[in-house]
C-alpha positions as a Markdown table, in Angstrom:
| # | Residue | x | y | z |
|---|---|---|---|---|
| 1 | Unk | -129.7 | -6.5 | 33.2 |
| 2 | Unk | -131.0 | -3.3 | 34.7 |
| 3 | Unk | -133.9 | -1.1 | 32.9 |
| 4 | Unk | -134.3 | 2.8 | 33.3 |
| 5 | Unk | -137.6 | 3.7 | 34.1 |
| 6 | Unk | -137.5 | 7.4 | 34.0 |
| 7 | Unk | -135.2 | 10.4 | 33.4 |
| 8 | Unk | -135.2 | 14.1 | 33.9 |
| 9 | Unk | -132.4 | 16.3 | 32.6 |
| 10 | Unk | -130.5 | 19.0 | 33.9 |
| 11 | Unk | -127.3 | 20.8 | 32.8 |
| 12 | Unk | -124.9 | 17.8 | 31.5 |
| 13 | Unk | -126.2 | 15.6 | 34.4 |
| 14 | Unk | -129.8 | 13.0 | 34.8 |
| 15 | Unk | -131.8 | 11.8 | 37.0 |
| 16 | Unk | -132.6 | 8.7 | 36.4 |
| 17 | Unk | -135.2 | 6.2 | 37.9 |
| 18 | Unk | -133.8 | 2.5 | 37.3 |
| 19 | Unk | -136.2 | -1.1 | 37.9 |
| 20 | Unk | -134.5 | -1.7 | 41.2 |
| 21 | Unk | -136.3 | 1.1 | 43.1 |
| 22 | Unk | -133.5 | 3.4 | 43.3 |
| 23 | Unk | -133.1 | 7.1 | 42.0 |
| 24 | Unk | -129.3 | 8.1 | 40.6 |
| 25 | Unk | -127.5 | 10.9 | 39.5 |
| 26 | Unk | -125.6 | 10.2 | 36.3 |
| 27 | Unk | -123.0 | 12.8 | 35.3 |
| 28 | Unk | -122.2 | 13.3 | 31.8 |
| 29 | Unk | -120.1 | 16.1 | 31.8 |
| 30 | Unk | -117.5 | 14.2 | 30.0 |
| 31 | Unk | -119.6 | 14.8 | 26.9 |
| 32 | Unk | -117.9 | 18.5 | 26.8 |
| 33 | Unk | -114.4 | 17.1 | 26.0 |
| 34 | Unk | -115.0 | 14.7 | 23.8 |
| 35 | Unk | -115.4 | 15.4 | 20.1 |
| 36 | Unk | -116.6 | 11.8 | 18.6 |
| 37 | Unk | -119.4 | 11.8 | 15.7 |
| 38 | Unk | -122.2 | 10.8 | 18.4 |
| 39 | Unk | -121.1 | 12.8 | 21.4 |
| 40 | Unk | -120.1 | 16.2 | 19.5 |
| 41 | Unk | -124.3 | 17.1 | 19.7 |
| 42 | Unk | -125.0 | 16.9 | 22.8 |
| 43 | Unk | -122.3 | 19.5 | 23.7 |
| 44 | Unk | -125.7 | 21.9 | 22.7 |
| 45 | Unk | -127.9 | 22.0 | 26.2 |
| 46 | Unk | -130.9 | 22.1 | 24.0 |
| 47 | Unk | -130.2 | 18.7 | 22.3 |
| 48 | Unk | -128.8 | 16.8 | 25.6 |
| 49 | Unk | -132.0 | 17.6 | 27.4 |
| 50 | Unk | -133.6 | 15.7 | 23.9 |
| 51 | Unk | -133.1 | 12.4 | 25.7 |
| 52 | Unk | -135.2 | 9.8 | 25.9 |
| 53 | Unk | -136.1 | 6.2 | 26.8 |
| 54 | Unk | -135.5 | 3.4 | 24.6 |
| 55 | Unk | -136.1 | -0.7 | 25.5 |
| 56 | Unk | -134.3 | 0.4 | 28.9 |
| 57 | Unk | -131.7 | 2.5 | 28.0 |
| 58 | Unk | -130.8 | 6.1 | 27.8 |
| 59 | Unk | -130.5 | 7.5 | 23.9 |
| 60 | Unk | -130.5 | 10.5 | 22.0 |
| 61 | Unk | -132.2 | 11.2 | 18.4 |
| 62 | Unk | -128.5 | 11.0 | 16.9 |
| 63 | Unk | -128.3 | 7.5 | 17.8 |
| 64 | Unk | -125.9 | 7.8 | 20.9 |
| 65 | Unk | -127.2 | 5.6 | 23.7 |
| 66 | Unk | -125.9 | 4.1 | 27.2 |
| 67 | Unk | -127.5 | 1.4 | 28.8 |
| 68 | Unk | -128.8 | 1.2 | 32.4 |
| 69 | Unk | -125.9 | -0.9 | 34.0 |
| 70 | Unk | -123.3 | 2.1 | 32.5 |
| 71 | Unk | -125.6 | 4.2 | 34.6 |
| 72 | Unk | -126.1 | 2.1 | 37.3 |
| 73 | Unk | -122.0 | 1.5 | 37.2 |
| 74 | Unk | -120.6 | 5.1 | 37.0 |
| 75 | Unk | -124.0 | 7.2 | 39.3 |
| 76 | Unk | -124.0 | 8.1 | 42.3 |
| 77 | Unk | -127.7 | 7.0 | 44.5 |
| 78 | Unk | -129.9 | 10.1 | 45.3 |
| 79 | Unk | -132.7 | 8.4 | 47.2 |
| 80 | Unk | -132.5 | 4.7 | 48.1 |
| 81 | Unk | -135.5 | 2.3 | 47.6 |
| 82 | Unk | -138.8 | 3.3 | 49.7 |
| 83 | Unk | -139.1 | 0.4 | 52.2 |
């Protein structure tokens, strides 16, 4: 199982560092059509970039989370491991 080590972000998309070395770009701009209990919040700019690190994974102060291999699934790589 994959850890995230780091994330930074932006306008319904992160950055995120994960334990293997590499840097991804995770887009969650299906967040904006969905209306569910946990994902209805972060709709708001101000509350999505409120995310945060938890044993590994990405998570909000509502409780919504997504673990590393979701990330590491659905991203796309922005800079590859340094050699």
């Amino acid at each position: 199982m994959r850890s995230i080590l780091s994330v930074i972000p932006h306008e319904y998309y992160l950055i995120c560092e994960l334990d293997n070395g590499r840097t991804y770009r995770y887009d969650m701009g299906f967040v904006l059509t969905r209306n569910s209990e946990m994902t209805a919040p972060l709709k708001d700019l101000s509350f999505f970039k409120r995310v945060f690190i938890e044993s590994g994974s990405l998570a909000w102060p509502n409780g919504y989370d997504i673990h590393a291999n979701t990330v590491l699934r659905d991203c796309t790589i922005v800079q590859e491991k340094s050699a």
